[in-house]
C-alpha positions, 0 to 999 in steps of 0.5 A: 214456665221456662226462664230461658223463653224470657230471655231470648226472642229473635228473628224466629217464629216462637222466640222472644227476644233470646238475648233480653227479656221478651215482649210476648208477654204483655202482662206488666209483673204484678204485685202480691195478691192475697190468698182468697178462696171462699167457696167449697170449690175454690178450697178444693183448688186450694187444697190441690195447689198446696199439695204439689207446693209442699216441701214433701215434693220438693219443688217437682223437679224432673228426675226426683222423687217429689216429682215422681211423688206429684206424677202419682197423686195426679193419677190417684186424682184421675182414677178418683174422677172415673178417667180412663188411661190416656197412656195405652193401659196406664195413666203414666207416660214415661220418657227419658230427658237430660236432667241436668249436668255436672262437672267432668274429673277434669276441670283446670286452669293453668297459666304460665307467664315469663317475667322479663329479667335484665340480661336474661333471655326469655327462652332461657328464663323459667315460667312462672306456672298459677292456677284458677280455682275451679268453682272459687275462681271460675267455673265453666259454663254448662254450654261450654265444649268438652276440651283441652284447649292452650294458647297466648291471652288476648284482652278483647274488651267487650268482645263486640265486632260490628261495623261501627265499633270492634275490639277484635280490630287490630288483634290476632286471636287465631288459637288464642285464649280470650278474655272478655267483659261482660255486658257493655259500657254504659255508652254503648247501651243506647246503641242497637247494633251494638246491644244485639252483640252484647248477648253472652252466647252471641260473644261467644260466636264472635270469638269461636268464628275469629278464630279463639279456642276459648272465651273467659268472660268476667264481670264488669267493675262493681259490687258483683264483679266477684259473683260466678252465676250459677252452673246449668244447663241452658235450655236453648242448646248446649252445642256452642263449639267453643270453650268457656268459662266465667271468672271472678274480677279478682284473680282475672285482673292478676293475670295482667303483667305487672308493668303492662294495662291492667284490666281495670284501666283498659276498661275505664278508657273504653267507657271515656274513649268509647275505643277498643282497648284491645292487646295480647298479655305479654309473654303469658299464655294458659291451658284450659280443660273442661268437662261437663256431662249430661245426667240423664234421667226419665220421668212422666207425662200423666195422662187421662181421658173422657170419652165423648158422647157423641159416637160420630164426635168421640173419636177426636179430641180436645187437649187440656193440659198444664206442665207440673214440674217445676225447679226443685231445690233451685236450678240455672233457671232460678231467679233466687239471688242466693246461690244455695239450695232451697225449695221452690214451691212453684205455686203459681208455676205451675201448681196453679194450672195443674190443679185447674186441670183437675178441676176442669176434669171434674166439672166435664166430668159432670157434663161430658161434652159430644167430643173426647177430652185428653187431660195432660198433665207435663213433665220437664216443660221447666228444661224446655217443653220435653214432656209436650214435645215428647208427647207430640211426636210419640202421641198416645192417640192420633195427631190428626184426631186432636182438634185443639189444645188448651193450656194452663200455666201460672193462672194463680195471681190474677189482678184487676180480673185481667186475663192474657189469652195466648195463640189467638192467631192459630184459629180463625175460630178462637175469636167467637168462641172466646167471645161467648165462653166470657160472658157474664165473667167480669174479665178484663181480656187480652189477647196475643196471636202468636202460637208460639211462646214460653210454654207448651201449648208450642209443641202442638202449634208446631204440629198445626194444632190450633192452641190456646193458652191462658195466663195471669201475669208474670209477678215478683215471685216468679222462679223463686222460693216465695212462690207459694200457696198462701199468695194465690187468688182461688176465687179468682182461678175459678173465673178462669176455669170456667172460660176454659170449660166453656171453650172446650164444651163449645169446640166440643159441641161444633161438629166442624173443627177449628181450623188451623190458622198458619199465619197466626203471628206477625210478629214472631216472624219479624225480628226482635224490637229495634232496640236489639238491632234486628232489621231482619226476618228468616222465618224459621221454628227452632226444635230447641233439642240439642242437635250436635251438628246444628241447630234443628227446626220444626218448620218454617212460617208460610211466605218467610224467606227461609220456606221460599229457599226451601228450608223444611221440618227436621232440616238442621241448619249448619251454616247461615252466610259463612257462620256455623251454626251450633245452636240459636244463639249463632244463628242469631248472631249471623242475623244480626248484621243482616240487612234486608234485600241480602242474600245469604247461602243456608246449608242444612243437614236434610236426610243425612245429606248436606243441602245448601240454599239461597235465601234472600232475607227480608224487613222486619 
């Protein structure tokens, strides 16, 4: 299960709060719970999960050979159970992905100031020329543009710009180099219009749409203050059309003249005077290059299928699938404290649903159920649901012939035998059906409507695809090293899998499909909570692939303001209310000063042809 989807949910069908931790998952982070499997059944699931969290695989990671390792045992398990190819004559579907990135030859930093001497005039006076470090010092973000870029410096604070606080107010950085903290003063944490701005990637929109040709953001005074994050990619877009770049407190605050405010007075008055503090740095100015590039790759979806008994049935098919990979040696979506590299076993995550589809497979495979079964086991849902997405546009059988799909992801550390059900709203029919298939199981069920969310079951949402998606909670372990085999509860994993098989053998057996439910979410459409300062909706579901001319969408909700403007599937949206858009992070920026009743102009990129469309946006 991605990070990036805990970190970001807007007003957009399918996001959690994209600037904070999201409230999709109501699951509170559960504690450890020891390893259990006492049954001949539950030591096979055993087995299976402590196969592909193995230091011979190495966390999985797309790309690598220990997730090429993983793709062929899982078709060795496939071929074992007697399932047929699901990739035309293979089980493997290969595809091709952005692995990663690295840094270009070309990464520099270098100021140049002038020191004021009596008598001297400043265009006759020698600048003084100092450079940054790359990766002691700074480091570029992997979203940053490609460029060299050169101007003054200008000290912007926080880098926030709403109608009640601004410390763009009173400063000229058209063509400037600005510096900005991170985060906000303590003061401004309560406050919602404020907190919506306090996105990284949002301040970054501030400073491009004011004109600055660059951003450096440093941390804030404290015992990280001299930490760089780690260097990635961001899964929800790289495009940000802006340089950017993160720098230690120690050598920022050396940039500050001597005789003028220093970084740490300007921002200790903004926290007692709760003003801005803003000021260009006198006579100094900086050249910043940055290189980042993609490193491309291929790996695989594996793929298998049961055939259905039932000859009027068997040419449909229900989907069961589960995401495989996961960070390898530790990736930006690590949430290890330490920066080195080290395997992340991704037991749980998802070693745990990947083995329950193995163990689903083989229980059907005992009972074949009246419809067809397509076993899906992903590639690169950890950089963004590349496998699923990828198998949903190029399906290896026809979309309007798969009825339903069931996904897995962390199933493993079940407590108190409480059980999250997701994407309950995409089907009128998910209520019945999982009534019966809980029977007699001792479960503690919960369940979200929304079809969209952290994990792949939203690439077939998107195709009006009725989903479900089964999960057991979020844990201390989650995206670290320690996620690992011994902690799982297999006994529990079996209540699991026999909800799941139940659902599928009783879709299978209905001869009327499940219906497609379009207004499965309420919420996903209503903004983010008002602690993020969202008052309103737009109703638009974000493609997450980068797009170098904006932000693409996979369709819009039925009745939101984006559909009744005319917003449609594949259109890429350029400009939101005199904002560009890039990526998610500005469209949510142009958001979040928005109030309901305004009326906006949307122009998109539809066919080749720049569109532009009124749309009148409304409350949360």
């Amino acid at each position: 299960m991605p990070t990036g989807a805990f970190r970001v949910r807007c007003s957009f069908v399918g996001m959690n709060s994209l600037l904070r931790l999201l409230p999709l998952l109501p699951l509170a982070i559960l504690s450890v719970s020891a390893q259990n499997a006492t049954t001949p059944e539950s030591q096979r699931i055993l087995q299976h999960v402590q196969y592909l969290a193995s230091p011979e695989l190495a966390g999985r990671a797309p790309g690598t050979e220990g997730n090429d390792k993983a793709a062929a045992w899982l078709k060795e398990r496939f071929v074992e159970l007697g399932l047929r190819p699901g990739a035309g004559s293979d089980y493997l579907q290969k595809f091709p992905m952005t692995m990663g990135l690295k840094l270009g030859a070309s990464n520099s930093v270098v100021f140049s100031t002038i020191v004021e001497k009596p008598g001297i005039p400043l265009e006759k006076t020698t600048p003084t020329k100092f450079g940054w470090k790359l990766g002691v010092d700074y480091q570029p973000y992997g979203w940053t543009e490609s460029a060299t870029v050169s101007g003054p410096v200008v000290f912007v604070g926080y880098g926030l710009s709403t109608k009640g606080y601004d410390d763009y107010a009173g400063v000229d950085v058209k063509g400037a180099v600005v510096i900005v903290i991170k985060g906000l003063p303590k003061w401004a944490e309560s406050n919602p219009s404020l907190k919506a701005a306090a996105a990284l990637r949002t301040k970054a929109t501030t400073a491009r749409d004011k004109g600055a040709v660059a951003v450096c953001f440093v941390n804030e005074e404290g015992d990280s203050s001299d930490v760089l994050t780690r260097f990635g990619m961001d899964r929800l877009g790289r495009n940000s059309g802006i340089v950017a770049v993160q720098v230690r407190r120690t050598p920022c605050a050396r940039i500050f003249p001597p005789k003028e405010t220093q970084l740490f007075v300007a921002e200790k008055k903004i926290a007692s005077t709760k003003k801005p503090q803003s000021f260009a740095l006198k006579n100094t100015s900086v050249s910043i290059t940055t290189s980042v590039e993609a490193v491309e790759g291929t790996t695989n979806n594996v793929l298998a299928i049961l055939p259905g008994t039932d000859p009027s049935l068997s040419n449909e098919f229900i989907v069961v699938g589960a995401h495989f990979d996961h960070l390898g040696m530790g990736d930006e979506n690590s949430l290890h404290a330490k920066a080195e590299n080290v395997v992340h076993p991704g037991a749980d995550d998802n070693a745990s649903g990947t083995a329950g589809v193995l163990e689903v497979a083989r229980r059907l495979v005992a009972n074949p159920p009246k419809r067809s079964v397509l076993f899906m086991a992903f590639s690169g849902e950890e950089k963004g649901l590349v496998g699923s997405k990828f198998w949903t546009n190029t399906p290896t059988v026809p979309l309007d012939r798969v009825v339903a799909m069931i996904n897995m992801d962390m199933i493993g550390r079940m407590k108190d035998n409480k059980l999250n059900v997701q994407a309950t709203g995409t089907s009128t029919s998910w209520k019945d059906v999982l009534e019966r298939a809980q029977k007699d199981l001792g479960l503690k069920i919960s369940t979200t409507a929304d079809g969209f969310g952290p994990s792949d079951h939203s690439s077939f949402t998107a195709k009006n695809i009725p989903t479900l998606f089964f999960f057991t909670g979020l844990h201390s372990d989650y995206h670290r090293p320690t996620d690992t085999y011994e902690k799982l509860d297999y006994d529990a994993m079996l209540l699991v899998l026999t909800m799941v098989e139940r659902v599928v053998q009783d879709v299978a057996g209905n001869s009327a499909r499940p219906d497609f439910t379009a207004q499965h979410s309420q919420s996903s459409t209503q903004g983010s909570s008002s602690s993020a300062g969202f008052k309103v909706t737009f109703g638009v579901i974000p493609d997450y692939s980068d797009d170098p001319q904006g932000l693409r969408i996979t369709g819009v909700k039925p009745g939101s303001p984006a559909e009744s403007a005319g917003l449609k599937a594949d259109d890429v949206i350029t400009a939101f209310g005199g904002t560009t858009i890039k990526n998610i992070y500005d469209l949510t920026a142009a958001m979040s000063s928005k109030n309901p009743g305004d009326v906006v102009n949307v122009t998109v990129l539809r066919d080749g042809k720049s569109v532009t469309m009124k749309a009148t946006l409304t409350g949360r």
